[in-house]
N, C-alpha and C positions, 0 to 999 in steps of 0.2 A: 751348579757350576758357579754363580753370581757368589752363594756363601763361602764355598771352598775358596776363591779368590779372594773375598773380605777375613779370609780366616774366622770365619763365624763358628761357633762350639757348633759339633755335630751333632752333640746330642738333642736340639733344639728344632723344630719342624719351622721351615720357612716356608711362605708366599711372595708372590708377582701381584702387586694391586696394581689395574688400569685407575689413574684419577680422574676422564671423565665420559658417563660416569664412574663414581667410585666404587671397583667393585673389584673380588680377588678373582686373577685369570684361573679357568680350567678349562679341562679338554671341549666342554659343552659352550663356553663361549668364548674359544680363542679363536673361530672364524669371523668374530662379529666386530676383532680390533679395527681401526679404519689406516689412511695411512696418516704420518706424521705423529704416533701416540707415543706417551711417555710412559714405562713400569717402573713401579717401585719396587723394590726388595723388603718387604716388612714380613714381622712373624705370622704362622700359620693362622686360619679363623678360628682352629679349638684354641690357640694360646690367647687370642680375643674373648673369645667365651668365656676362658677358664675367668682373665680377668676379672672383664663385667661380672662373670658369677660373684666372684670374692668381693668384690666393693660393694655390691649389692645383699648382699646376705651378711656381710657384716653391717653397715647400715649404719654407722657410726657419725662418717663426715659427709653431711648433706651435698658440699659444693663436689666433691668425689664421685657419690653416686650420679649428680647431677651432668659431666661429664661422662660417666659411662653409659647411662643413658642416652645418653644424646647419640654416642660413637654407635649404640646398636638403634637407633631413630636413622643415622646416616647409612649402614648397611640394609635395612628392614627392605629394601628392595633388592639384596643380591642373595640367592637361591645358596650360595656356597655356605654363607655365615649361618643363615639361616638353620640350613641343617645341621652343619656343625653347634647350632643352640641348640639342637633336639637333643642331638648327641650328648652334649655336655652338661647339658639343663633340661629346662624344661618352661611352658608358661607359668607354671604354679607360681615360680618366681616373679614376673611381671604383677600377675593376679594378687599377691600377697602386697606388691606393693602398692597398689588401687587402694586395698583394705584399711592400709597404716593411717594412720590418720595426720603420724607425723608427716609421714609424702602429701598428703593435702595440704598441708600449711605452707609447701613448697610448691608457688604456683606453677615455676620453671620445670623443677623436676615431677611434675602431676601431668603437664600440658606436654613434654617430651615424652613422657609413660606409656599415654594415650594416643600421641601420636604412632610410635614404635611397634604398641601391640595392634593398633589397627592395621598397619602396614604388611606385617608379618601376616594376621588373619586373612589380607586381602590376597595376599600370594600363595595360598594353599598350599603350602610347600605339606606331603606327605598326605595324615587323615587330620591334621587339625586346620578349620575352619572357624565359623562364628558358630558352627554348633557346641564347639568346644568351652564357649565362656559359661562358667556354673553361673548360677541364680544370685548369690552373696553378693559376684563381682558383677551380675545387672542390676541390682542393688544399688551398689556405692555409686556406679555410673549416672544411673536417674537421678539417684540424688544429687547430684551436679548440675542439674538442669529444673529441678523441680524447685530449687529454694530451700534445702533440707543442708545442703552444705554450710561447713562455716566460715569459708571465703569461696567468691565467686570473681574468677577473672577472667579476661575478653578468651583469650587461649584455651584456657582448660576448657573455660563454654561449646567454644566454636567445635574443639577435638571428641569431645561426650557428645552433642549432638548429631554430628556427627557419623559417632558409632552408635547410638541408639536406632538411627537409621538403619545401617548396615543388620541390627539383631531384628529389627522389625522386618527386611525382604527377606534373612537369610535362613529364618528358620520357624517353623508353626511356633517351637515349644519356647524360643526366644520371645519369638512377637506377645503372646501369650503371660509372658514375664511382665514385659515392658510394656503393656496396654493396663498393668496391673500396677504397674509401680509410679506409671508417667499421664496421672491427669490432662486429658488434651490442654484444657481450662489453664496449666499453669506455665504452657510455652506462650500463649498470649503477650505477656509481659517481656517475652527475648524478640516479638516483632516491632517493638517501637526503640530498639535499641539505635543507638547511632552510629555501631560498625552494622553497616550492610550483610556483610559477611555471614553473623551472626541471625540477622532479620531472616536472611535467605534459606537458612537450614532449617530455621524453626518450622518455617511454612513449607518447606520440602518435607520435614519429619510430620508435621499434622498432614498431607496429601497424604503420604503412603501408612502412615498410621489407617486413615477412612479407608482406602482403598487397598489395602492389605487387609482388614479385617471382615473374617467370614461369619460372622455372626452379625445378621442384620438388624437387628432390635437392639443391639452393641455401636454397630456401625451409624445408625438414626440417631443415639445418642452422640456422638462423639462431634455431629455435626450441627447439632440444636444446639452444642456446648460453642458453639462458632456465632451464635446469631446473639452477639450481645453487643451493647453498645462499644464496651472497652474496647473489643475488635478490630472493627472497625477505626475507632480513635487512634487507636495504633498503627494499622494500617494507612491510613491518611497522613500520620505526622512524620512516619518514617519512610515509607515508600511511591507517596504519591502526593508530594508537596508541591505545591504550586511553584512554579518558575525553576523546577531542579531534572536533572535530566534521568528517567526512569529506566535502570537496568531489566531491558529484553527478558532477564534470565527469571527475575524477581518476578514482573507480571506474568508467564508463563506460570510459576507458582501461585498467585494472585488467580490468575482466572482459573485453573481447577479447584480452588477454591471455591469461590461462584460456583460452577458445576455442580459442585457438591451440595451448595445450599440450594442450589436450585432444584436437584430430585430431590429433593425433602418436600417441597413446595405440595401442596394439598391438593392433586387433579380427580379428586372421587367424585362423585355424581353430586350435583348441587343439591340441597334438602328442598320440598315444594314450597316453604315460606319461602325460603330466597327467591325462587321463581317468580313468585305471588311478589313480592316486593317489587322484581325488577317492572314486572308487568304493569303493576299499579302508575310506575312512572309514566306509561305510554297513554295517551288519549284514545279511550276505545270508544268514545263515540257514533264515528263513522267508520270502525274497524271491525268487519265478516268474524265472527266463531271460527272459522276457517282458519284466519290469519293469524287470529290469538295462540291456535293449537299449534300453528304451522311454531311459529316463534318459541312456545313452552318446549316442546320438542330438538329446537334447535339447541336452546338454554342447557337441556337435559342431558344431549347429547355432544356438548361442543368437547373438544376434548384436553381441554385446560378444566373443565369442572368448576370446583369450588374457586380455584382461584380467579375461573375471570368473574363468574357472578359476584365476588366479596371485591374485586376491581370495580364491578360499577356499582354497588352497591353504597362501595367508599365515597366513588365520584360524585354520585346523589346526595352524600349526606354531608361529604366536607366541601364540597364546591356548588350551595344550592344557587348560589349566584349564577357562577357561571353555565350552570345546565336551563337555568331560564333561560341567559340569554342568547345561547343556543339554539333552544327550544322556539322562544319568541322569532329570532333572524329565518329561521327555516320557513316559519307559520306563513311569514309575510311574502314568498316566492312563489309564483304562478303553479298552476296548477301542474303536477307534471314533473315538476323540476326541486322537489322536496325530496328530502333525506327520510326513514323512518326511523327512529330513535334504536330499537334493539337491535334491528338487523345492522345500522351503522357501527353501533360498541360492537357486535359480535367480529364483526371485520375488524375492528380496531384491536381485539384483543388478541384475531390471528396474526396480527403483523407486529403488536407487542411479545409476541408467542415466540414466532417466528425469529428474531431478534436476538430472545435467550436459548434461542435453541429446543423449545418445549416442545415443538415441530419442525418436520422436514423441511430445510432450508439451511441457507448460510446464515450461523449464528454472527454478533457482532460484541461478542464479550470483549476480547482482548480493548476493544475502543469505547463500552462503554463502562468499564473498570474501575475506574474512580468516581462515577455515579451513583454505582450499583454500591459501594463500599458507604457512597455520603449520605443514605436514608435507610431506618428500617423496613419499607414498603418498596422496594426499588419496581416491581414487577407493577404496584397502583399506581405509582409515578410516573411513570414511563407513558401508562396507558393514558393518562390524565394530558399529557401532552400529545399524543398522537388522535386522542379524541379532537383539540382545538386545531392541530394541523388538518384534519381530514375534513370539519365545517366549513375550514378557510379555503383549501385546495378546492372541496366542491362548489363554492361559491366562485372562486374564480377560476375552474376548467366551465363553468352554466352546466353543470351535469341534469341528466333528467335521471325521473325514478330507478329507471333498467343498467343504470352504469355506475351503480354499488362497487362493482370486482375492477374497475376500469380506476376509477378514482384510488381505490385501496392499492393500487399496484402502484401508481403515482406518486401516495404519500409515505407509500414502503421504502421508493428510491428517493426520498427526500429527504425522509429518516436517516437512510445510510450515507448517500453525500453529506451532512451534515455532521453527523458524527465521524466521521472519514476526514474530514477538513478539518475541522477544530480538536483540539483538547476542552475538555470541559471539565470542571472538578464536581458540579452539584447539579441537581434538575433542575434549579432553575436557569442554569446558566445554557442549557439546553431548551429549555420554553423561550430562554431571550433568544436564540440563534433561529429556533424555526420558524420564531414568529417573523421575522425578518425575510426568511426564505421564501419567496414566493412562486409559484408556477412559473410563471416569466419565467423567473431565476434558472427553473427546473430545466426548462426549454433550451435554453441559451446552455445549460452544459449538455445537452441530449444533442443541440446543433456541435458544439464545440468535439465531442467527442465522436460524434460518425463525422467529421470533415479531417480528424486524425485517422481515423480507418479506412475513409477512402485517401489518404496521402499515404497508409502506411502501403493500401493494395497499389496508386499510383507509381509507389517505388519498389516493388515488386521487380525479379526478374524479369517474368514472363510477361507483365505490364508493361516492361520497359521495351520487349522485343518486339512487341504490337505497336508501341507506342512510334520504333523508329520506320514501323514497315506502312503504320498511316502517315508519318511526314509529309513523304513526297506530295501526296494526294490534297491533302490540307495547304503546303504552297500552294498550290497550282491554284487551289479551289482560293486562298488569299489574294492572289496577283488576279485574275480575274475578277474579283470583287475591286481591287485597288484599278484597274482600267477601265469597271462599269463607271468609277467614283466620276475618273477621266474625261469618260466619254459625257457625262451630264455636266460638264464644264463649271466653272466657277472664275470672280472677280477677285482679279489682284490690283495692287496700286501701284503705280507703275513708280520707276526709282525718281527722285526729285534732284532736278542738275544743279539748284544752288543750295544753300543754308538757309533760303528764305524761308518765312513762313505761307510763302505762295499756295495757293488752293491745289489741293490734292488729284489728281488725274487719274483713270482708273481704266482698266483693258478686262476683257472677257477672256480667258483660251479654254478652250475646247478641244477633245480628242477625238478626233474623224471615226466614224463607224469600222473603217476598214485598219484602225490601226496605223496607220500611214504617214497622216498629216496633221499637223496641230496647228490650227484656227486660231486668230488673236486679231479682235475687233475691243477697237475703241469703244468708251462708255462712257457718260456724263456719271454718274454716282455707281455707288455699291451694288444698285438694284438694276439688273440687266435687262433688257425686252427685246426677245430675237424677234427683225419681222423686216420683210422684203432684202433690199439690194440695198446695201452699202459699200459706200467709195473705199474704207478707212475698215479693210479687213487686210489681212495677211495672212499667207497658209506657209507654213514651215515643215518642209517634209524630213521625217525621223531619220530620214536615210544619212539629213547634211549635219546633223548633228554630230557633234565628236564627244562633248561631256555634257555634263548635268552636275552640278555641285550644289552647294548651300551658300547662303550670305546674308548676316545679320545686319540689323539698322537699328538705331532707335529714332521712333517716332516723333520728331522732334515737334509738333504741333500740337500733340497731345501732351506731350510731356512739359511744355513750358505754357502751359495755359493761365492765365493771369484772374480766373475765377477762383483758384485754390491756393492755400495757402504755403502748401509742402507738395508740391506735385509727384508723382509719381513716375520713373520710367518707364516706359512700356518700350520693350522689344519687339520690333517686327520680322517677322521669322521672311527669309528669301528663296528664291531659286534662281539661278544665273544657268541659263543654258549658253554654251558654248558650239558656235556653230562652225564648220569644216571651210578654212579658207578658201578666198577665191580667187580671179584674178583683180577686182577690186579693191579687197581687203585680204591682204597676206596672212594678216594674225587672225582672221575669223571676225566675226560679227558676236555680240554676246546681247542676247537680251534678259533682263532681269525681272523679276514679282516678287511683291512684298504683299504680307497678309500677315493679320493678329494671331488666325487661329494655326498653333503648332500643330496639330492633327492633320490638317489638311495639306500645307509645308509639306509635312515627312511623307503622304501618300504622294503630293504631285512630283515629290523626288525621287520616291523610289518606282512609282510609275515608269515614270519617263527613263531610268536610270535602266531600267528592267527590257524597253521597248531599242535602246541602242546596244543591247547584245551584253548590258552588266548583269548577271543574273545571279548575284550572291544578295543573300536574303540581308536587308537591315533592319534596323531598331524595331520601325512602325510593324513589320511584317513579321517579326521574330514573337514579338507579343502578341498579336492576333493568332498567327501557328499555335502557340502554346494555349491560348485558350480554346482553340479551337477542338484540340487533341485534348484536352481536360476535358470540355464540354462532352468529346465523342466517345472515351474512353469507359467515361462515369455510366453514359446508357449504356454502353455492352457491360457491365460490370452490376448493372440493377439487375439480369436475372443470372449472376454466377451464386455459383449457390459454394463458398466455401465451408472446407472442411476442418472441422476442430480439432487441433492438434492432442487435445487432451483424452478425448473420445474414440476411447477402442476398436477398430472396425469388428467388424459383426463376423463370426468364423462360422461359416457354414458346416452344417452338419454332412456325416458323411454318409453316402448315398447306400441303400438300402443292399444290394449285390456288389461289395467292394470288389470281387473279384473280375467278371464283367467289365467293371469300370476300369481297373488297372490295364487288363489286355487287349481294351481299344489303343492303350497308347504303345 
């Protein structure tokens, strides 16, 4: 309708293109328009085919082709064009122009190519897929990536890589091709580039290269081809630079890497001269045949093998220093309380073990990454450090002989916090950090972390409904304590009627057993001595009280003392009761106390406040409640035995006579 109104020649096949995305409407995705879209009116996708065919296959004007490629790079995601290329074409055409070599010279038109024909292969439109690409054109592609090309730019690299990928998962007789054509050894050189981009594919196509490959004596090479220095080099200088912030995506690729070097690692039975060496280290002296065998046995069977024996073997021969004085510090601790040399390395090597993952446990690759990448020994170095952590930790937890497995659990989590806190680029930047870490240290985050788990359980719902149903119970049980305080009386200083520095006067009060009446007997000083009958007491019954407020002072005797140079103010904290007029005094009677200590202040106020019918909790009594309720909550919560949200519950099996069982219900 749209062309018949443009008066458009009939003979001519038109389309509706949606612009976003770009793609021509039909019946399969005109329910997918949204609202507010625009259509074009443009020619059919065979009359785009036909195009692109013709500028293509004559081959003539590079910037020509280089735009029709592109316009089929811009559709390679809409299914309509797509098959309308089958129809009208074919890939030969794409594939032929890989081949050209003039299209290589053309980084634009090579890098859109590649782009377009991956695109198309990844949308399986019909039966062609990545099985489809012939061997010729896996060929010219490797060669783009291997250094066999005769220019090499960022684009074209990134889009070959790429798809050398895609031929590696998508098909045996592809991968096969390109494990033939694409030396692991010569993508090394695209990890130290300085688009990321670039970096990140390479090390994505070496993974699935190892781990696509079913041939295991293939597959052991391809990963020995990985343990070279340049590697490494590369890997350091582009992905894991000091002070630059490391792409998530990148180390994900980086540590299956690791992985891979690390099943390669040598765990076969150690040979008996290694044994015979490690043993030799140990002072057999005063050590049973028993205990030699026990140890050989363990050596023989630990299940790291060669690798941990050639770890302490390293440790013996590049650090004779430090295993003396190891050796020597242990000699000189009481009897009891000494380490033994093999069985300590054995331990050390389980929690080096444990670490890479070599055994059951939480690996800690992703964080030690850039360690593992900064030495060719990373598995001796590692161990080399948690050897000097685990003398130090046992020397300062005083372990005795029996608490081997106690200490190594210790220095297991002090490894991990350690590495968990810091970035660290080299071992030794991690021998400086542990050595610093000490027990203490360890403690202080073991306290810090269960005082976070009891404030997480503290704020708990079901914490919190306990917590308001002890309140009541806790006032009551506070205010009570705050009237025993009462009733065991205490010296205040009574208010001073001038500005003088006149000598200080001072009263006792006291809270009657019965609650009732409050006692207030004069005193020569601060130190009170109750005993017989005096003239110069007063009893105040709570009844004629009306309030109880507060009222500050400053001490002005103390504060203007002429011994000091800068004196200091000191506030005297008050209580001012106010007493129920009578017919002597209309406005009431007020008597006052002043004392230094705030503590005591805020109980005799809210005492008394509590005992004339004020019975809302303040400051002094709101903080006591609240520890109280900590204090009480925390013992019923030492024997709750919570459930770990991650941990499956256990599904019982079903009973032996299901039928029986169903018809009781």
């Amino acid at each position: 309708m749209a062309a018949r109104e443009m008066n458009l020649p009939e003979n001519d096949s038109y389309s509706l293109m949606a612009d976003v995305p770009k793609r021509f409407i039909t019946d399969e995705n005109l329910d997918q328009l949204g609202s507010g879209f625009i259509l074009t009116l443009c020619a059919s996708p065979d009359h785009y085919v036909q195009r692109i065919t013709e500028i293509l296959t004559e081959g003539n004007n590079i910037s020509k082709m280089e735009n029709a490629v592109k316009t089929l790079d811009e559709f390679s995601l809409d299914p309509a064009l797509i098959e309308a290329f089958y129809r009208c074409s074919s890939l030969d055409l794409l594939f032929s122009l890989i081949r050209d070599d003039r299209v290589c010279m053309s980084s634009t038109l090579l890098s859109t190519c590649l782009r377009a024909l991956s695109s198309i292969l990844d949308l399986a439109v019909g039966d062609y897929t990545w099985k489809s690409v012939p061997r010729d054109v896996v060929v010219s592609i490797s060669a783009l990536v291997t250094g066999k090309a005769k220019r090499e730019e960022a684009n074209t690299l990134l889009a070959a890589l790429q798809m050398i990928e895609q031929l590696v998962t998508g098909d045996d007789t592809t991968r096969e091709w390109v494990l033939e054509e694409v030396p692991i050894e010569t993508l090394i050189r695209h990890v130290e580039k300085s688009d990321e981009r670039i970096a990140f594919s390479a090390l994505s196509l070496m993974n699935s290269m190892i781990k696509r490959c079913a041939d295991n004596t293939k597959r052991v090479e391809l990963i020995k081809a990985l343990e070279v220095v340049p590697f490494r080099n590369a890997v350091h200088s582009s992905l894991l630079r000091g002070g630059s912030a490391r792409d998530p995506k990148a180390l994900e690729q980086l540590v299956e890497v690791q992985r891979s070097l690390i099943s390669v690692y040598d765990t076969s039975p150690p040979t008996d001269q290694d044994i015979q060496k490690i043993l030799d280290l140990e002072s057999v002296e005063e050590i049973s045949e028993e205990l030699i065998d026990k140890w050989k046995s363990q050596l023989e069977q630990h299940r790291c093998g060669r690798l941990a024996t050639a770890a302490m073997i390293q440790f013996a021969e590049k650090s004779p220093q430090d295993l003396r004085m190891l050796v020597s510090e242990n000699t000189m601790r009481i009897e009891g309380g000494k380490w033994q040399l093999i069985p300590m390395w054995t331990r050390c090597c389980d929690i080096t073990a444990e670490v890479f993952g070599l055994i059951p446990g939480r690996d800690e690759l992703h964080r030690l990454i850039a360690i593992l990448f900064s030495t060719d020994a990373p598995f001796s170095s590692i161990f080399s450090c948690v050897v000097h952590l685990f003398h130090r930790t046992w020397r300062e937890m005083q372990a005795k002989g029996g608490e081997m497995e106690k200490v190594g659990s210790v220095v297991l989590e002090q490894l991990r916090h350690v590495i968990k806190m810091r970035e660290m680029q080299d071992v030794e930047e991690l021998a400086s950090h542990l050595e610093t870490f000490s027990y203490k240290a360890m403690q202080e985050v073991w306290r810090e972390a269960q005082l976070g788990k009891e404030n997480d359980q503290l704020h708990s719902q079901s914490v919190i409904q306990l917590k308001n149903k002890l309140r009541p119970k806790m006032e009551e049980l506070v205010r009570k304590n705050h009237l025993n305080f009462l009733k065991h009386g205490a010296v205040f200083r009574k208010p001073m009627k001038s500005k003088s520095l006149a000598k200080a006067a001072y009263w006792h009060w006291k809270l009657d057993v019965s609650e009732k009446m409050l006692t207030i007997t004069a005193c020569d000083g601060e130190n009170f001595v109750d005993g017989g009958l005096r003239d110069d007491i007063r009893q105040v019954w709570m009844k004629d009280v009306a309030d109880v407020t507060s009222s500050d002072e400053i001490d002005r005797k103390a504060s203007s003392s002429r011994f000091t140079s800068s004196p200091a103010i000191i506030i005297l904290r008050g209580i001012r009761i106010h007493l129920k007029p009578t017919n002597e005094l209309k406005e009431g009677e007020v008597l006052m106390a002043f004392t230094s200590d705030e503590t005591q202040a805020a109980i005799w106020k809210e005492g008394l406040s509590y005992l004339i019918g004020n019975t809302e909790s303040r400051s002094e009594t709101a903080a006591m409640v609240d520890r109280m309720l900590k204090m009480e909550l925390r013992v019923r919560l030492l024997n709750v035995k919570l459930t770990n949200t991650e941990e499956k519950p256990e599904i019982p099996s079903l009973p032996d006579d299901i039928v029986s069982f169903i018809s009781k219900f």
